[in-house]
Residue, then its C-alpha position, 0 to 999 in steps of 0.5 A: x912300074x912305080x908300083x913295083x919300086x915303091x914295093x921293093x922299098x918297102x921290103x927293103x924298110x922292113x927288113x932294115x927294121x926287123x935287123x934293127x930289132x934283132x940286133x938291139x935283141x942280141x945287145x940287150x941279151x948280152x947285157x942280161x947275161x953280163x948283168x947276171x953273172x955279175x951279180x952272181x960273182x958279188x953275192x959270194x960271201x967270203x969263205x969261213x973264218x972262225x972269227x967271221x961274226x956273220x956266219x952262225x956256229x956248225x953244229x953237227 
């Protein structure tokens, strides 16, 4: 009988873990996506002005 209580001990460990592990996956997916987009957000260059020196002349 102590057999079957150290397995159900176990089971539950594990499955303790693995919500553990999940979880922590999901937070640091979150914090990827959020990264992401913020990166996206600062790479955006303002919109062109004829005095801007960094963006070269249209030429069509």
């Amino acid at each position: 009988m102590s057999k079957d209580s150290e397995n159900s001990l176990a089971s539950k460990a594990a499955i303790a873990a693995g919500a553990a592990i999940g979880s922590a996956a999901v937070a640091a997916a979150v914090m990827f996506v959020k990264r992401r987009n913020d990166r996206k957000a600062a790479g955006q260059q303002p919109p062109a002005t004829g005095t801007a020196p960094h963006y070269p002349p249209e030429t069509d």
